[in-house]
C-alpha positions as CSV (number, residue, x, y, z in Angstrom):
1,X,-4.1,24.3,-2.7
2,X,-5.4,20.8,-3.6
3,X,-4.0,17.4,-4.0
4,X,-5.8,14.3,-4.8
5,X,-4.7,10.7,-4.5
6,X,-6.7,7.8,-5.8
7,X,-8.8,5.9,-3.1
8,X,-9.3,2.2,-3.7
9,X,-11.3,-0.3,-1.8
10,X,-10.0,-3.7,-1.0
11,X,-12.2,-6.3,-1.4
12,X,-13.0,-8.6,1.9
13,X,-11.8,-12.3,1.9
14,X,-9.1,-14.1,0.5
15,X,-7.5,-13.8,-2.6
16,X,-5.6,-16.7,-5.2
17,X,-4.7,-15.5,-8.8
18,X,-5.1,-18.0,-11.7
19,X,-1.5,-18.3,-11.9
20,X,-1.6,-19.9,-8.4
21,X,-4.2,-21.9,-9.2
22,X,-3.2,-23.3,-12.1
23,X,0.5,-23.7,-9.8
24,X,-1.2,-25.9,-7.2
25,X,-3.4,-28.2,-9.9
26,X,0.0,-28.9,-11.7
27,X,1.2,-29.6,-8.1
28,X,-1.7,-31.8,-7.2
29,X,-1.6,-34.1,-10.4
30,X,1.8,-34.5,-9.9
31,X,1.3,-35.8,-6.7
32,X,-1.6,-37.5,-7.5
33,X,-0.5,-39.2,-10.3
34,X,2.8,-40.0,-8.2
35,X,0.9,-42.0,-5.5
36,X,-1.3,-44.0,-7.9
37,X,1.4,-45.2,-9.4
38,X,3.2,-46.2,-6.4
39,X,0.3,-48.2,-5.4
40,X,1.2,-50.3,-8.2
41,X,-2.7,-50.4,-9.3
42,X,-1.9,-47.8,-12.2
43,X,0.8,-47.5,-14.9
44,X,0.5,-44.2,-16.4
45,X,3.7,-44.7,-18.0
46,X,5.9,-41.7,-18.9
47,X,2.9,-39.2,-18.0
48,X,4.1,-38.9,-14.5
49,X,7.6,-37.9,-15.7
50,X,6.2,-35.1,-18.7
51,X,4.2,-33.6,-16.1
52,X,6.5,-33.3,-13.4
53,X,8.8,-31.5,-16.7
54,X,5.8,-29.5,-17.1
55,X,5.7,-28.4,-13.5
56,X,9.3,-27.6,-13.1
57,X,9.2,-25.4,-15.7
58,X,6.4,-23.8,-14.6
59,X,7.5,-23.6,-11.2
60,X,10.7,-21.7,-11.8
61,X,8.7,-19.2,-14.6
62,X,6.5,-18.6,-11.6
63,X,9.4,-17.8,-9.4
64,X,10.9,-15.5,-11.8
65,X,8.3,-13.7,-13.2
66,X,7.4,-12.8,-9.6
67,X,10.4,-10.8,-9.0
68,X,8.6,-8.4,-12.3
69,X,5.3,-8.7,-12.0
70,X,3.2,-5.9,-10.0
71,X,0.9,-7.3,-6.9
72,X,-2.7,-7.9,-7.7
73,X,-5.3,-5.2,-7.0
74,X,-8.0,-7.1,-5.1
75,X,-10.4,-4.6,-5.5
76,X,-11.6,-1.0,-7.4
77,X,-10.8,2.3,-7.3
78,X,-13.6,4.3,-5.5
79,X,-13.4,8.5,-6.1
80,X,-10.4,10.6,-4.8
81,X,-8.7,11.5,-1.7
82,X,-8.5,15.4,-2.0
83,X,-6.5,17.1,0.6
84,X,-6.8,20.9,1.1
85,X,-5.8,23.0,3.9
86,X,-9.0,23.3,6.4
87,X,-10.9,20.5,4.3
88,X,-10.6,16.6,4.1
89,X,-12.7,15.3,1.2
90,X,-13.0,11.6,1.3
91,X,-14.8,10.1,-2.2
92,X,-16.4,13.6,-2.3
93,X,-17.8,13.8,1.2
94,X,-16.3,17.1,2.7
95,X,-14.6,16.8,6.5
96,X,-13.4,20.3,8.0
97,X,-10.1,20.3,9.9
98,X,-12.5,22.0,12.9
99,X,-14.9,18.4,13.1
100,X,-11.3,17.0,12.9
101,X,-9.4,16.1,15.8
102,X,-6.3,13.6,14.4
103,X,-5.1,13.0,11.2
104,X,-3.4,9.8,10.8
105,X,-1.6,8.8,7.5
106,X,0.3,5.0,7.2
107,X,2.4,5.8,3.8
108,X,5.2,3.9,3.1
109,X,4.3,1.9,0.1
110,X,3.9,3.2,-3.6
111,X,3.8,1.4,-6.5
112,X,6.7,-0.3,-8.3
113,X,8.3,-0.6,-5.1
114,X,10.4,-3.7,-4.1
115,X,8.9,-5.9,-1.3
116,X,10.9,-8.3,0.5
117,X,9.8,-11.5,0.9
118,X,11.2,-15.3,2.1
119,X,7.8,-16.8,0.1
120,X,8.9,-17.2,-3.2
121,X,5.6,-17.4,-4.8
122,X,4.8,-13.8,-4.0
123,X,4.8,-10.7,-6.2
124,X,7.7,-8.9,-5.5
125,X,6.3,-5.6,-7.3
126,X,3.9,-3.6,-4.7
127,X,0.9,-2.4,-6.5
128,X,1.2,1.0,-3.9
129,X,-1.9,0.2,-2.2
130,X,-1.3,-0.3,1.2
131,X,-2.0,3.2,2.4
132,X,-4.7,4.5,4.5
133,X,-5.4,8.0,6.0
134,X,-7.6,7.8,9.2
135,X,-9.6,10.9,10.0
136,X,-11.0,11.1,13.8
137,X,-13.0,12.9,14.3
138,X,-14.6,15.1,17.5
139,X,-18.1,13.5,17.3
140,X,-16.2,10.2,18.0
141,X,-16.7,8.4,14.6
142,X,-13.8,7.2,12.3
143,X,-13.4,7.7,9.0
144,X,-10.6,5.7,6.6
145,X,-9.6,5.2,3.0
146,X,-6.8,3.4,1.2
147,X,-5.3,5.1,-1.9
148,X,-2.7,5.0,-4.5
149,X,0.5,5.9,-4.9
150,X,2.9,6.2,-7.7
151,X,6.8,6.9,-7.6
152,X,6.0,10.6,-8.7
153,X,2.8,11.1,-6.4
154,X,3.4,10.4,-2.8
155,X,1.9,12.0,0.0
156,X,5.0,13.1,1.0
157,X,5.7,15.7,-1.2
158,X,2.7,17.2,0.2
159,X,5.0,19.1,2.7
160,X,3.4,22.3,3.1
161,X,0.1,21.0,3.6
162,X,1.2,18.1,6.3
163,X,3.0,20.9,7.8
164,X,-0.3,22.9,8.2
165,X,-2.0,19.8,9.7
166,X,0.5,20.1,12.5
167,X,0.6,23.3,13.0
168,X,-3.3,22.7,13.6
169,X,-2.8,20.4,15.9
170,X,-4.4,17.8,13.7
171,X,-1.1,15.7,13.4
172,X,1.9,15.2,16.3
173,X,5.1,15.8,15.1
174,X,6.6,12.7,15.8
175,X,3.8,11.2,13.1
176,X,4.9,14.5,10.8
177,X,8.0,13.3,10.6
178,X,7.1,9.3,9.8
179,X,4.5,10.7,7.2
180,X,7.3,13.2,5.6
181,X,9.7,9.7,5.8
182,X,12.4,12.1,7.8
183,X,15.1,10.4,9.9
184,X,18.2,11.9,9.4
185,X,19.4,13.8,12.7
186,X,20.5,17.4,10.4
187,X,17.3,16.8,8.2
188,X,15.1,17.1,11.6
189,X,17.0,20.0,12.8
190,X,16.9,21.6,9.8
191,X,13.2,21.3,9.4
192,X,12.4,22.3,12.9
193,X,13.9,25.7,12.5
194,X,12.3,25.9,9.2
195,X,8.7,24.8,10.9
196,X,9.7,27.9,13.8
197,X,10.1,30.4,11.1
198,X,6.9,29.4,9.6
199,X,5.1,29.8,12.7
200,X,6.6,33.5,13.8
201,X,5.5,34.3,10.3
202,X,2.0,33.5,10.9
203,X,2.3,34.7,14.0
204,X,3.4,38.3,13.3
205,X,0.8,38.2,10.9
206,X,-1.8,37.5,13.0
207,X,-1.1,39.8,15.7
């Protein structure tokens, strides 16, 4: 059993999209031309007034369109996260679950989904990149990734291999249940007498 996410790799430093740019040139001319013309040195006429039109309308397209538009991936997709159940394979470089001694998965975002925000001038759209699976390992070293996911491919629905994880003793099961998003009191209970049936299983057949 196999399942492979996309890994991406964020590029370091800060990030401004054009539409910002072009956002805080309007807002600077305005401004600009605003305080010249105060001085009473200039007389720009009505240019002060078309572009401070101009910028309004842009402003509240900018606002608007940000509650649509999908974040901005700052940064490239780099190979494949490929989970298996005694192997780790990180942009093709093999980790086995015995040079493994945590797994740790932060997985809550996925693309499309709605970010809340009080700044108005951010995408409200999440591009489903801020993920990252941290692999320690025994030798001391740490290894992490970023990846991708969709609505339909989430790590998540990855139960039966998250489930071996822990059984492994690779993941606690207080992290099992934040990765597997479980919360509900019935849900847990359920799932732990599900996980004890799995483990007499094995058990029994490996006695």
């Amino acid at each position: 059993m196999t399942r492979s996410l996309f890994i991406f790799e964020h590029k370091k430093g800060f990030f401004i999209s054009t539409e910002s740019l072009v956002f805080i040139l309007l807002t600077s001319i305005v401004f600009l031309l605003g305080y010249l013309q105060n001085t009473g040195n200039f007389d720009f006429e009505n240019w002060v007034v078309y572009i401070a039109i101009i910028w309004l309308l842009y402003f509240i397209g900018y606002v608007i369109s940000n509650f649509f538009l999908q974040q901005h991936k700052n940064g490239e997709f780099k190979g494949k996260l490929e989970l298996e159940i005694n192997t780790v394979i990180i942009n093709g470089a093999k980790y086995e679950l015995k040079e493994v001694s945590e797994i740790s998965i932060h997985s809550s975002d996925f693309e499309g989904q709605f970010i809340s925000s009080q700044f108005m001038l951010t995408r409200r759209s999440s591009n489903g990149l801020d993920n990252e699976l941290t692999l320690k390992l025994i030798n001391g070293n740490e290894i992490k990734c970023h990846f991708l996911q969709t609505k339909g491919q989430r790590i998540k629905n990855y139960k039966s291999l998250l489930i071996n994880y822990h059984l492994k003793g690779k993941m606690s099961w207080l992290h099992l249940l934040q990765v597997l998003e479980m919360e509900d009191y019935n849900e847990i209970q359920d799932f732990k007498r599900e996980l004890k049936e799995k483990t007499t299983i094995a058990n029994t057949v490996h006695n």
